[in-house]
C-alpha atoms as one frame of an Amber mdcrd trajectory, in Angstrom:
protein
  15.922 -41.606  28.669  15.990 -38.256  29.835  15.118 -35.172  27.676  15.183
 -31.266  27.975  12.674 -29.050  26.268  13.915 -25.810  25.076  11.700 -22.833
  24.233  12.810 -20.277  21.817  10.319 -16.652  21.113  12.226 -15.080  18.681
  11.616 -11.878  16.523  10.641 -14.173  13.481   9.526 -17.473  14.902   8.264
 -19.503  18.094  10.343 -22.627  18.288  10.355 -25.682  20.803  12.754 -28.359
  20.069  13.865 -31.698  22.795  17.262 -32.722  22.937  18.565 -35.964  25.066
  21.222 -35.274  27.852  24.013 -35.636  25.151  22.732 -32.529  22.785  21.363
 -34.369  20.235  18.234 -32.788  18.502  15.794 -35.089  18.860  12.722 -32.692
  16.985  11.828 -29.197  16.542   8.351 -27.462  15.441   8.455 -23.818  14.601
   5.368 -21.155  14.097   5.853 -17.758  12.337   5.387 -14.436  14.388   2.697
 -12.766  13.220   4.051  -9.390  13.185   2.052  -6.615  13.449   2.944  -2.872
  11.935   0.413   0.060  13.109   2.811   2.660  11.867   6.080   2.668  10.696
   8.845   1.906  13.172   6.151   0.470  15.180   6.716  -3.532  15.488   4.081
  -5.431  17.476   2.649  -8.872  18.877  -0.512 -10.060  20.171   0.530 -11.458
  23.221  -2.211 -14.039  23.543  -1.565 -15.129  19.889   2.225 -15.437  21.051
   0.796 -17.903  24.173  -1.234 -19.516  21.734   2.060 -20.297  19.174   4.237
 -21.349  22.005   1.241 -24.346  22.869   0.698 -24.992  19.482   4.682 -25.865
  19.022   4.656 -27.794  22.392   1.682 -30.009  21.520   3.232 -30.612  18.055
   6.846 -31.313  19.170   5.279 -33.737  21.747   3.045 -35.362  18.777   5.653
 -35.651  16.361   8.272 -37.208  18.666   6.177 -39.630  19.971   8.354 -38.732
  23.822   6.114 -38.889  26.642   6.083 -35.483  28.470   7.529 -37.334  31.853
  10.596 -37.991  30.819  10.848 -34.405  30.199  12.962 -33.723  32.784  13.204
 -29.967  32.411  11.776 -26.788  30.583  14.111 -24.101  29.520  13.445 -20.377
  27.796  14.974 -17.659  26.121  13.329 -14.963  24.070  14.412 -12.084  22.035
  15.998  -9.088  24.706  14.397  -5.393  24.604  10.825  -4.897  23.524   8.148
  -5.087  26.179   5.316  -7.117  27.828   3.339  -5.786  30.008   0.698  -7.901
  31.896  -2.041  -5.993  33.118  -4.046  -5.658  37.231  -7.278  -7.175  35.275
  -5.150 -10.692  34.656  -4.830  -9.964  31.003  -2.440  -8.556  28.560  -2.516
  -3.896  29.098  -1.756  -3.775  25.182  -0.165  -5.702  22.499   3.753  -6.495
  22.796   6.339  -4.540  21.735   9.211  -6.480  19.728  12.913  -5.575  20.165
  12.641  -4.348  16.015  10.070  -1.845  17.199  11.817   2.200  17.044   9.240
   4.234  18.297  11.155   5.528  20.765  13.838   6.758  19.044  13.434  10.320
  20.037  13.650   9.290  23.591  17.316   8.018  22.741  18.502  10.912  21.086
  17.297  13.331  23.654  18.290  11.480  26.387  21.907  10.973  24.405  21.836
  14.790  24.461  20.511  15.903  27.656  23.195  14.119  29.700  20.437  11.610
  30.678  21.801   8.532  29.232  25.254   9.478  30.545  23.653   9.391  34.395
  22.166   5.840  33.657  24.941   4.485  31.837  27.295   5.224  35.384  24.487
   2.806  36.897  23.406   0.452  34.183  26.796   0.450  32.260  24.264   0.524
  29.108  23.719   3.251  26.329  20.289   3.426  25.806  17.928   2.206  22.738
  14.836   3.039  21.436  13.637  -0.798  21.970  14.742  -0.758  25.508  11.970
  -0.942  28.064  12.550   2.218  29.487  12.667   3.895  26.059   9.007   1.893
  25.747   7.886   2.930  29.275   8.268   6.215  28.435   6.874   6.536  25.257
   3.831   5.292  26.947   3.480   7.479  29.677   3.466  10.390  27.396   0.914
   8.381  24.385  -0.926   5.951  26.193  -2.176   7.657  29.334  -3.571   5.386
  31.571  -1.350   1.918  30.579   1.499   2.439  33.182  -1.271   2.947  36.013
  -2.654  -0.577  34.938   0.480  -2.740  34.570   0.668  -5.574  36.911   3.661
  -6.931  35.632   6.327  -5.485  33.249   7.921  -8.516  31.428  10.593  -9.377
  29.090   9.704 -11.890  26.266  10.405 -15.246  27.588   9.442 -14.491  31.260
   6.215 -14.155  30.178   5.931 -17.496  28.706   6.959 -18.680  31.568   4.404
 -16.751  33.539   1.705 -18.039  31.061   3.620 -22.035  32.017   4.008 -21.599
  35.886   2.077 -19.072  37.033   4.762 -17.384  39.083   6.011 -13.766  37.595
   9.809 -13.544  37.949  12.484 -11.158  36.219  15.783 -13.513  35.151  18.658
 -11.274  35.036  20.253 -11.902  32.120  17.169 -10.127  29.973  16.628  -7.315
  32.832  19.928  -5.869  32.957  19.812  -5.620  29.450  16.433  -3.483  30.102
  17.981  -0.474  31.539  16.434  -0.902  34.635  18.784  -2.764  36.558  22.246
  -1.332  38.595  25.310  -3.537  37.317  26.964  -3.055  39.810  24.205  -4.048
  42.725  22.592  -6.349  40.526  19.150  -5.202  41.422  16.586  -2.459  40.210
  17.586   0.678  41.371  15.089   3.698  41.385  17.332   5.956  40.750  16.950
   5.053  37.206  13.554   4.596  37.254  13.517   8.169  37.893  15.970   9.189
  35.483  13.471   7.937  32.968  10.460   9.386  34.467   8.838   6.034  34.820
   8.680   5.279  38.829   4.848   4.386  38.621   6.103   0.988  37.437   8.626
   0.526  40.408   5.915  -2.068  41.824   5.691  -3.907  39.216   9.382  -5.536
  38.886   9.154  -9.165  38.983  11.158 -10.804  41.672  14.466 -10.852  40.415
  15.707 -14.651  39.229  19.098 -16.262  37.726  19.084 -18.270  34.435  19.569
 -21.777  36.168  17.194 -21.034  38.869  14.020 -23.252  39.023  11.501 -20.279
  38.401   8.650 -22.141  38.672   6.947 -25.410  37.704   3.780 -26.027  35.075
   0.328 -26.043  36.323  -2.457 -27.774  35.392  -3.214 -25.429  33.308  -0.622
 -24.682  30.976  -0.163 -28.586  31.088  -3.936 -28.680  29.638  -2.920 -26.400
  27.325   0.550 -27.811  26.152   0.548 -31.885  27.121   3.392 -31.170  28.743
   3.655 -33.021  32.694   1.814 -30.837  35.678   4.939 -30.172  37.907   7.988
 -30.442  35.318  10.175 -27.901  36.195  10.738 -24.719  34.421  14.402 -22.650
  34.994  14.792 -19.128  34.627  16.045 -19.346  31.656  17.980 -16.116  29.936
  18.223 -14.077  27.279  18.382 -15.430  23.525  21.659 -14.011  22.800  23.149
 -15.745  26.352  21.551 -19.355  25.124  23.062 -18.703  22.062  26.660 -18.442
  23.161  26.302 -21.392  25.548  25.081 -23.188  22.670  28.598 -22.692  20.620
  30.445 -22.919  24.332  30.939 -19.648  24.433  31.864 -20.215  28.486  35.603
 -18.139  28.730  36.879 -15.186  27.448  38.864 -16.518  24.078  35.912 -16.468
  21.482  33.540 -13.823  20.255  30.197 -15.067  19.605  28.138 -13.488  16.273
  24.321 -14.561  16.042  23.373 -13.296  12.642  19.185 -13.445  13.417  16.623
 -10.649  13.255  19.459  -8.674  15.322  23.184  -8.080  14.564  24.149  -9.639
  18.040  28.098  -9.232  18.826  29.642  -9.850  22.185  31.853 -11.644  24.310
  32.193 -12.023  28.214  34.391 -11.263  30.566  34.704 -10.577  34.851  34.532
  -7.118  34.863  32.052  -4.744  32.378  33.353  -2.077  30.383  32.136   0.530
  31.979  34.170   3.770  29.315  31.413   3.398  26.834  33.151   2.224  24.315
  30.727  -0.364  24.181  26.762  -0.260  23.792  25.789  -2.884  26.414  26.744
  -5.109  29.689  24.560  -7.266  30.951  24.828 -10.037  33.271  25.742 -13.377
  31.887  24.027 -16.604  32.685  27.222 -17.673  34.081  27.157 -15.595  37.302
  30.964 -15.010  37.464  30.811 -13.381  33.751  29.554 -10.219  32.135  28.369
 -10.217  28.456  30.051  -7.221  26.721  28.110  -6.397  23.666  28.017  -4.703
  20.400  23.917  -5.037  18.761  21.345  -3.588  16.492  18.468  -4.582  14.045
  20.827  -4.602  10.967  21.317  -8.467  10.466  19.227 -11.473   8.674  15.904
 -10.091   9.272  16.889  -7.479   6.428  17.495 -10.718   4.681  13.993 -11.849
   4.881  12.587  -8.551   3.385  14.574  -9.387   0.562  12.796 -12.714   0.310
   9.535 -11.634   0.685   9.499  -8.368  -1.381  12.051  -9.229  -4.189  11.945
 -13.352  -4.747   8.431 -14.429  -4.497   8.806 -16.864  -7.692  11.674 -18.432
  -6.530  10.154 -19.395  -3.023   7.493 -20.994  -5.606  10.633 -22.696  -7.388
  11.934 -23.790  -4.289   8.591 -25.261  -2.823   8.299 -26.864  -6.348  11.725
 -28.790  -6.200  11.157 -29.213  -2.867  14.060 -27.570  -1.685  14.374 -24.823
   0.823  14.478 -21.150  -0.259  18.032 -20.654   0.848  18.992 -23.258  -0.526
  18.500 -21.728  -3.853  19.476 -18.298  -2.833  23.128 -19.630  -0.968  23.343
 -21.127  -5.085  22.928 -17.309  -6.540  25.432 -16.463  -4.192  27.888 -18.392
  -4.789  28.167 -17.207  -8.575  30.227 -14.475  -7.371  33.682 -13.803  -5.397
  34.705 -11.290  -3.217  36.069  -9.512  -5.865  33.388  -8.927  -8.148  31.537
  -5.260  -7.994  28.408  -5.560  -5.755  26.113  -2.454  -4.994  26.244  -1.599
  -1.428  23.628  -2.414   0.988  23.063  -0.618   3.990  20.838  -2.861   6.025
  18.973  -0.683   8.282  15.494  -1.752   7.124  13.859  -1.774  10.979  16.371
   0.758  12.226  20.615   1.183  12.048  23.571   1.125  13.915  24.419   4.153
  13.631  21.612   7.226  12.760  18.261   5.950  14.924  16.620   7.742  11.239
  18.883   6.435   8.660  17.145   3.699   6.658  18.487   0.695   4.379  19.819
   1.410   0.983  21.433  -0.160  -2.505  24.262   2.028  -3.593  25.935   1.335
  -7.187  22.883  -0.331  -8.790  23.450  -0.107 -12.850  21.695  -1.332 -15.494
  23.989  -4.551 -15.498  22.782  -5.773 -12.167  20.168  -8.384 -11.663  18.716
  -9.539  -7.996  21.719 -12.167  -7.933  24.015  -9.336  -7.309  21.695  -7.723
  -5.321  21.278 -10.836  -2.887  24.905 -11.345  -2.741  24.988  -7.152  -1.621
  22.445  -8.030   1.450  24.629 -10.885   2.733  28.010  -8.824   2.275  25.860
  -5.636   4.097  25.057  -7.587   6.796  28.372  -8.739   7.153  29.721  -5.783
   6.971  27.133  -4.225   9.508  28.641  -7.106  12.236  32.412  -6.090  11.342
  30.868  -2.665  12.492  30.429  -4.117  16.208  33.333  -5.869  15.947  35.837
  -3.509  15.823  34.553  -1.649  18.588  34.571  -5.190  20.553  38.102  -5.718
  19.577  38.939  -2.305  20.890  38.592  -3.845  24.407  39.588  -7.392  23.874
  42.845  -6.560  25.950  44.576  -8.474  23.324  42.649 -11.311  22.992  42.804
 -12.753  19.819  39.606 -12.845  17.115  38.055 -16.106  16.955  34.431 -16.077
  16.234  31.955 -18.526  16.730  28.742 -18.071  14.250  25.426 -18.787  15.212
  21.841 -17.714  13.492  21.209 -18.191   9.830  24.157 -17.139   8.136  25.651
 -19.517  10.101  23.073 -22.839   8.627  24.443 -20.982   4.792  28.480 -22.555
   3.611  28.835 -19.092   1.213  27.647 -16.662   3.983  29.986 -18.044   6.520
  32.666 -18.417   4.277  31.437 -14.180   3.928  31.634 -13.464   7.531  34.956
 -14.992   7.863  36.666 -13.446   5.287  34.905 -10.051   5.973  36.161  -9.781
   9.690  39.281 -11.804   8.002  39.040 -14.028  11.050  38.573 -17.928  11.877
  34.737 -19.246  12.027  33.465 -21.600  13.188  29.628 -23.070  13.708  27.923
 -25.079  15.868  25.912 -28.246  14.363  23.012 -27.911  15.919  20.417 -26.089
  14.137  18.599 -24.635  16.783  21.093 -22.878  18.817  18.862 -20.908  21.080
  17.252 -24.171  22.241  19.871 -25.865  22.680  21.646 -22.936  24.867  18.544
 -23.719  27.136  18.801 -26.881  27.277  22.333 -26.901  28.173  21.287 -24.703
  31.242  18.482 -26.929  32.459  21.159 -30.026  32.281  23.326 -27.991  34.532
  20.240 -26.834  36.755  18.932 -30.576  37.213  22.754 -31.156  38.286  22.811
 -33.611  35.547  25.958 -32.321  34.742  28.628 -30.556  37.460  28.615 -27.359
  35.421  27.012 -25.192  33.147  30.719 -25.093  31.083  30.780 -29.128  31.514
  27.337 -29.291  29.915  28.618 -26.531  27.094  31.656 -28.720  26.508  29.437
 -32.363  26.077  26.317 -31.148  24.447  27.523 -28.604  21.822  29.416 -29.901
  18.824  31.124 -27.518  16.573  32.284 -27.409  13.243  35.653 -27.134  11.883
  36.653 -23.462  11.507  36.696 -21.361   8.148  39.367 -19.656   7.864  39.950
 -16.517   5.795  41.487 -15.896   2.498  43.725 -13.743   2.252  42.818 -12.336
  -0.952  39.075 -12.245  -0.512  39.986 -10.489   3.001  41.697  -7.436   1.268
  38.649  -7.258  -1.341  36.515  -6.846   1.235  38.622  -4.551   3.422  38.226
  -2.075   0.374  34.205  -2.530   0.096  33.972  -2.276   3.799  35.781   0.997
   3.314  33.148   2.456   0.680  30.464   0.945   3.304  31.869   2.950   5.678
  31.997   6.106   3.209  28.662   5.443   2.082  27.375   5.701   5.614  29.093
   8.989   6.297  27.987  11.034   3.051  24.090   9.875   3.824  24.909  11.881
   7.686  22.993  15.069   6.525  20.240  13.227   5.275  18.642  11.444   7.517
  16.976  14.550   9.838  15.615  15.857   7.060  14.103  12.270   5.515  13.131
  11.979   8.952  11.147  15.299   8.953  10.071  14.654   5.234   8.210  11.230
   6.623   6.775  13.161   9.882   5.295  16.271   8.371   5.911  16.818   4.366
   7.803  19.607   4.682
């Protein structure tokens, strides 16, 4: 028996999980990120702590399956996109990591969005810029850590350094890079001509090598096999960004279905030949299907807000839930569902880490009374995320070319029967899910099956290891309810405008 090991360094968790060559989930172990919050907006990880979780799951996977690491056949990666690792000229880490929820930079955006920089690099990059970008990072850097960008090595995105920390060998997969803002769509390559735009060309030498997702990147030393009990020598793809594994995962492989992941981020996107280059859209990047772009609509708005809720607001029922041994969501899918589309909800804004639409504008309740309890509330933070994904959506739709609107969920809301049953009446569109639970994984195992030639294709591994559920279709009903609170959303969004610079300037200065 063959297997495929799947690596997944997400905003909220490490994750390794084996699946056979049929797609079957054969174990998973998980760690927590151990966030870390200097100053607000800031989000940060210790990147030898981050090494550290990604053995720890290995080891434990290997341990609690019982499968020898030989007949691993293959590693694959993925990692949350943005953010920043930078490896240093000493062999160690230059600073902590940066995580893609970090919005430090967020006066970079808005000047550049103003100054006609972004407008250069988006002719180049076919990307608006972020404040979680590496660029946006680089930047802020150069101008508040003097010294760092002089003593960079390596700049890496989240999963190619685990697999720098596995192999040894420092490469840049494209799929994550020309997401970065450093990388010409349309020579597929680094281009210095935005390095310079961003005032960052002391880093120009330290680019990885460039890499594609089913490329073997490297293989494990003896080393990282001490360190993992994984096989000296398996080999290790490229792997790609989370988002990419996650549409492979729900075989996402043509043009006729929009995949949501509803995860720390709001991710939104589809693929096609050709990028939208009018900026209608926020991002292209390359797909790990080389003949496809990804065409995507994102931001920090999703189920991460959902997890503040948990943590700040429902600390006896996690207690409840560990005491019936049943899982927290469990319990909160069962508030929930004590309401209907219909019912008055306040409405949530979820912009706890930052927005999608005001890099200042922060998360809200609006229409709390005296008759709401923290059911109503928690059935406001699934509808606002919801709602914060139909957001993306329409602009996706706007270039669809008349594709229809078939969505394919993955991410929690996804593992939740009441929160899909949400999405698809809220974009009043057919859902459907994919079984596994661990859909970044999976996506990377699907990609190492295809590397390994296992299977002809990446699309014929899609099509024979992903198994989906039947779709969820909308009500009718429940879709004009929400059509109406979307609108109020919307409203609620547009009277807080004027607001924000001056909340913004009340939490810099007091004034």
């Amino acid at each position: 028996m063959r297997y495929y090991l799947g690596l997944d360094n997400g905003g909220t968790s490490t994750k390794a999980a084996l699946f056979d060559t049929e797609g079957r989930q054969i174990g998973v172990e998980a760690a927590a990120t151990d966030a870390i919050t200097p100053a607000p907006g800031f989000v940060e990880r210790d990147m030898d702590d981050m090494w550290q979780d990604n053995c720890r799951v290995i080891r434990a996977l290997l341990e609690k399956t019982g499968v020898n690491s030989r007949k691993i056949a293959g590693i694959g990666l993925c990692g949350h996109g943005k953010g920043l690792y930078l490896w240093g000229k000493d062999e160690q880490p230059v600073r902590r990591g940066i995580l893609s929820a970090d919005n430090r930079a967020w006066k970079y955006q808005m000047d550049w969005r103003t100054d006609g920089t972004e407008k250069a690099a988006f002719a180049l990059s076919c990307q608006h810029v972020m404040a979680c970008q590496p660029v946006a990072l680089l930047a802020w850097l150069r101008d508040h850590e003097p010294g760092v960008l002089e003593n960079i090595k390596w700049v890496f995105a989240c999963k190619d350094y685990v697999r720098f920390r596995l192999t040894g060998e420092a490469r840049a997969e494209v799929t994550d890079y020309s997401g970065s803002g450093l990388m010409n769509l349309h020579t597929k390559s680094f281009d210095p001509a935005l390095l310079k735009l961003f005032g960052i060309e002391a880093i120009a030498s330290a680019l990885p090598p460039l890499c594609n997702s089913l490329e073997i990147a490297g293989r494990i030393t003896a080393e990282a096999a001490q360190a993992t009990g994984l096989a000296e020598g398996t080999p290790v793809i490229g792997g790609m960004f989370d988002i990419d594994a996650c549409a492979l995962a729900v075989n996402v492989t043509d043009e006729e279905h929009i995949c949501m992941i509803a995860g720390t981020w709001s991710i939104n996107e589809y693929i096609r030949r050709e990028p939208v280059t009018d900026g209608r859209v926020l991002m292209n990047s390359l797909f790990c299907l080389p003949e496809y772009y990804l065409i995507e609509e994102s931001s920090p708005t999703s189920a991460g807000n959902n997890e503040w809720f948990i943590q700040q607001l429902l600390p006896e029922l996690v207690q409840e839930a560990k005491a019936q041994s049943k899982s927290i969501y469990a319990l909160m899918n069962q508030w929930a569902e004590e309401f209907s589309a219909a019912d008055f909800m306040p409405i949530f804004l979820p912009f706890l880490t930052a927005s999608n639409v005001d890099p200042r504008a922060r998360a809200a309740f609006i229409g709390l009374n005296a008759s709401h309890s923290r059911k109503h509330m928690l059935r406001a933070v699934y509808e606002g995320i919801a709602f914060s994904h139909r957001h993306h959506l329409e602009k996706l739709l706007d270039t669809r070319d008349g594709h229809p609107c078939r969505i394919r969920l993955a991410g929690g809301a996804a593992r939740s029967p009441v929160w899909t049953r949400i999405f698809a009446d809220v974009m009043n569109c057919p859902v459907e899910t994919v079984t596994a639970d661990e859909t970044g994984a999976l996506g990377c195992s699907v990609a190492v099956a295809a590397a390994l030639g296992d299977y002809a294709t990446p699309t014929k591994a899609a099509a024979a290891m992903c198994r989906l559920s039947a779709p969820i279709y909308p009500d009718p009903e429940a879709a004009k309810a929400y059509d109406k609170k979307y609108n109020l959303y919307q409203k609620a969004i547009q009277c807080l405008d004027d607001l924000w610079p001056d909340m913004q300037a009340y939490i810099e200065d007091g004034d």
